[in-house]
PALOBA-809950 format. One line per field, with one value per residue (C-alpha): x, y, z; chain. Coordinates in steps of 0.1 Angstrom, whole numbers, plus 5000, padded with zeros to 4 digits. Layout:
BEGIN
x <- c(X,...)
y <- c(Y,...)
z <- c(Z,...)
c <- c(A,...)
This chain:
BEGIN
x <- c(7775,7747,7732,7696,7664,7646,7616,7587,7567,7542,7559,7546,7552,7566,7557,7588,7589,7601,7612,7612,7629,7649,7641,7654,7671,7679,7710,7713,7703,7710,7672,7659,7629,7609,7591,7568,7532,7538,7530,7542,7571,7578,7573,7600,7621,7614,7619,7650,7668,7650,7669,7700,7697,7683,7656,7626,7598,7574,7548,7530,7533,7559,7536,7537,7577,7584,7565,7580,7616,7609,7601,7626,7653,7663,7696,7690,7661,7648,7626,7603,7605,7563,7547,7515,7508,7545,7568,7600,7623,7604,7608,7647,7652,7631,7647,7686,7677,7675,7698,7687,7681,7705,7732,7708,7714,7690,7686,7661,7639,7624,7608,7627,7658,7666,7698,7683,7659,7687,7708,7672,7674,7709,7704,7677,7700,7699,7728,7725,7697,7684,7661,7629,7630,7659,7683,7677,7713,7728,7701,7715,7753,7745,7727,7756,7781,7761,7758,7795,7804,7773,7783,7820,7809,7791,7826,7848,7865,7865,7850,7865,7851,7873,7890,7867,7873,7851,7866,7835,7855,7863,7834,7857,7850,7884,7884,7923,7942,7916,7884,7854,7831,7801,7766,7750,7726,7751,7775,7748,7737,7772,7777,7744,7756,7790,7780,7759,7782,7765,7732,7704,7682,7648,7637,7616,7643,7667,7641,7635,7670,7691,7664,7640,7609,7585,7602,7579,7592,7588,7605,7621,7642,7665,7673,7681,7708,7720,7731,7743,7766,7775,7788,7805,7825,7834,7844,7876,7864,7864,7845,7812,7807,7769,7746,7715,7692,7664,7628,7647,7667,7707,7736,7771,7795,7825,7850,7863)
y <- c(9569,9588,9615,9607,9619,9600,9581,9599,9609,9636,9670,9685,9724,9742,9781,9799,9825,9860,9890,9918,9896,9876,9841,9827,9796,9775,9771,9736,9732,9702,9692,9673,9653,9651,9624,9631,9627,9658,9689,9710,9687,9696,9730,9735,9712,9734,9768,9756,9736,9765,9788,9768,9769,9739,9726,9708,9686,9669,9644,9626,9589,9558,9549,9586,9587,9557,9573,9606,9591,9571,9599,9624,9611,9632,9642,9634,9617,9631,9599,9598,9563,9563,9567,9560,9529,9520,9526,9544,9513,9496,9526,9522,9487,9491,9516,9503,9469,9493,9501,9532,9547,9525,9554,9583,9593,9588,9606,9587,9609,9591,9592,9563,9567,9535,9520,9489,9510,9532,9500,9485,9521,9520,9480,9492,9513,9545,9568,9587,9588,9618,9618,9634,9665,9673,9706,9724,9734,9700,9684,9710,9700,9669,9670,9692,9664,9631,9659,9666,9627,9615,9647,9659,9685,9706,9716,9710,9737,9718,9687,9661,9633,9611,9640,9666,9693,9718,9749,9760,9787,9806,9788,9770,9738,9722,9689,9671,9703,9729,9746,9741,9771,9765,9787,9787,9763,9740,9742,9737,9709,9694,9706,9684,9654,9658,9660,9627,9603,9574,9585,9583,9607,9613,9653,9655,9653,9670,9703,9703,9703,9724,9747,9751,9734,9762,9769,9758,9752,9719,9692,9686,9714,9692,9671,9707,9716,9681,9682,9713,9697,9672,9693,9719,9684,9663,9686,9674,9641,9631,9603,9605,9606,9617,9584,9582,9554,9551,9559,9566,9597,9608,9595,9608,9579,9579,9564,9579)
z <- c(2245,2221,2224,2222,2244,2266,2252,2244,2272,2283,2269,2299,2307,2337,2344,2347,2382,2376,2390,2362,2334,2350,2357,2392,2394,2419,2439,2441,2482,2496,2498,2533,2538,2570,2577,2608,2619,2648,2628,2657,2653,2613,2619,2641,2616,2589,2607,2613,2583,2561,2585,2575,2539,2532,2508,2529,2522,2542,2549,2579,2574,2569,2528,2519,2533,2505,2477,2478,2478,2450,2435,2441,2467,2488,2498,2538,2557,2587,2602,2629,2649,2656,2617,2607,2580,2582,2611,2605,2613,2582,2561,2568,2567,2530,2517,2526,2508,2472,2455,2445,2481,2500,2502,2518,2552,2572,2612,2631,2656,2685,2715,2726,2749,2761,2744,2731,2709,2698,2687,2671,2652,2641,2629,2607,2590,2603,2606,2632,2663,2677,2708,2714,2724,2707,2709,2670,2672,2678,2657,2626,2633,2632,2602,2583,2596,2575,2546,2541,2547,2522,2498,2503,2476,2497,2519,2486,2468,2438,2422,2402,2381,2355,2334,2343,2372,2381,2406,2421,2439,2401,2383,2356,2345,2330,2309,2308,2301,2279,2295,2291,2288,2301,2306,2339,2331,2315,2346,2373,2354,2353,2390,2399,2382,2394,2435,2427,2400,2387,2401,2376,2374,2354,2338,2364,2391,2373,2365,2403,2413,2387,2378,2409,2418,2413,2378,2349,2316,2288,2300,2266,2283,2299,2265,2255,2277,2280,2243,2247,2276,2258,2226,2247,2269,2239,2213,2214,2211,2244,2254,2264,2301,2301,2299,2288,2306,2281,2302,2331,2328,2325,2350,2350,2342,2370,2346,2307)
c <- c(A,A,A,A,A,A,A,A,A,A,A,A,A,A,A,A,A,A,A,A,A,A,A,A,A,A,A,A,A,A,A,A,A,A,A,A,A,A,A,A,A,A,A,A,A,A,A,A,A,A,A,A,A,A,A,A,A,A,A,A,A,A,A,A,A,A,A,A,A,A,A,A,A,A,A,A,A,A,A,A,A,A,A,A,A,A,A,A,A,A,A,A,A,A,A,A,A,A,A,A,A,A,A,A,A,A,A,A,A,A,A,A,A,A,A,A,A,A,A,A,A,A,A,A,A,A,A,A,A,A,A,A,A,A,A,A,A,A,A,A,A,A,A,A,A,A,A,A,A,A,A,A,A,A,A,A,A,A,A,A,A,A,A,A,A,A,A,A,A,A,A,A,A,A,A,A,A,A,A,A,A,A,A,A,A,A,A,A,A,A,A,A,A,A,A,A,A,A,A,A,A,A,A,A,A,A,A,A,A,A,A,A,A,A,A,A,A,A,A,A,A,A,A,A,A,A,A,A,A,A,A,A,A,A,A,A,A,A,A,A,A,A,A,A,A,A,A,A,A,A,A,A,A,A,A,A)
């Protein structure tokens, strides 16, 4: 593996959000995505998984639903059956055939009650299948149940990838048998790529979820604290489990 940055690209900026002179970060929330053309409907959705302490986008049809998961994919889907451009069963069956997207849950919200539409849902790829109207509460159990099966992180005590285990109870991250002393930007970063091994993922993604969407700093950032990852992993000489996809971004590799 080497240790080289991404290829050049726009060195774009980010403003940093402060309070006094402390930047916030972000706490790496399990980020949702709505898709929904009701916006009575997605404000009740919202109210709610915000409530919950979740991260939530939106938008209002099945075109704008693709393009915003290609961009940054979320960690859940809710999808509305009835879309706009492209229905919702499309926008499933479309997104299970990548490979990139094929692993997202997905909760299908319809309308539609009779069984053969729920089994036309669930063919399509869809996880779960939640009728219109729906109850918030079981809708958010429901929800927290695909979450902890798609990312057992999130009711883990402790993550573990190849020769590297993080205790996110204490905050230590251990390699084989010495710790690794990490900053806080360092271990979130690490904590982000362990919860999601072998997923790529570009600056862009990785700014938005380890340091916070409405933090703005250069994007050159992330090669930053990436080397610094790195250094502080492999000291030892340990192998390199931090991959660089040239143009594409940084994946953590599952096996030493």
């Amino acid at each position: 593996m080497t240790g080289t940055s991404l290829g050049d690209g726009p060195n774009l900026t980010r403003r940093a959000k402060k309070v006094g002179d402390v930047v916030e970060m972000s706490v790496l929330k399990p980020r949702i995505l709505i898709v929904e053309d009701e916006s009575a409907v997605i404000t009740l959705l919202r109210y709610n998984l915000e409530h919950a302490g979740y991260e939530v986008d939106s938008v209002m049809d099945g075109e704008e639903g693709m393009i915003a998961v290609d961009e940054n994919p979320p960690d859940l889907i809710l999808l509305d059956w009835m879309l706009p451009r492209l229905s919702g069963v499309e926008v499933c069956r479309q997104l299970r055939r990548k490979a990139s997207t094929k692993n997202i849950p997905i909760i299908m919200l319809t309308a539609r009650g009779e069984e053969a539409d729920t089994v036309r849902g669930l063919d399509a790829g869809a996880d779960d299948y939640v009728t219109k109207p729906f109850s918030p509460a079981e809708l958010m159990a429901r929800i927290q149940a695909l979450l902890r099966r798609a990312r057992p992180a999130l009711s883990e005590e402790r993550l573990e990838i190849a020769d590297i285990r993080m205790d996110l109870v204490a905050h230590r991250v251990y390699r084989g048998d010495r710790e690794v002393k990490l900053g806080p930007t360092e271990y979130r970063l690490l904590r982000h790529f362990m919860e999601h091994p072998g997923r790529v993922f570009s600056r862009e993604q990785l700014l938005d979820s380890v340091w916070g969407r409405d933090v703005y700093v250069e994007l050159r950032t992330v090669d930053v604290h990436i080397r610094r990852l790195r250094k502080t992993l492999n000291e030892e000489g340990e192998s390199d489990l931090i991959r660089t996809v040239r143009s594409a971004g940084y994946a953590l590799e599952t096996d030493s």
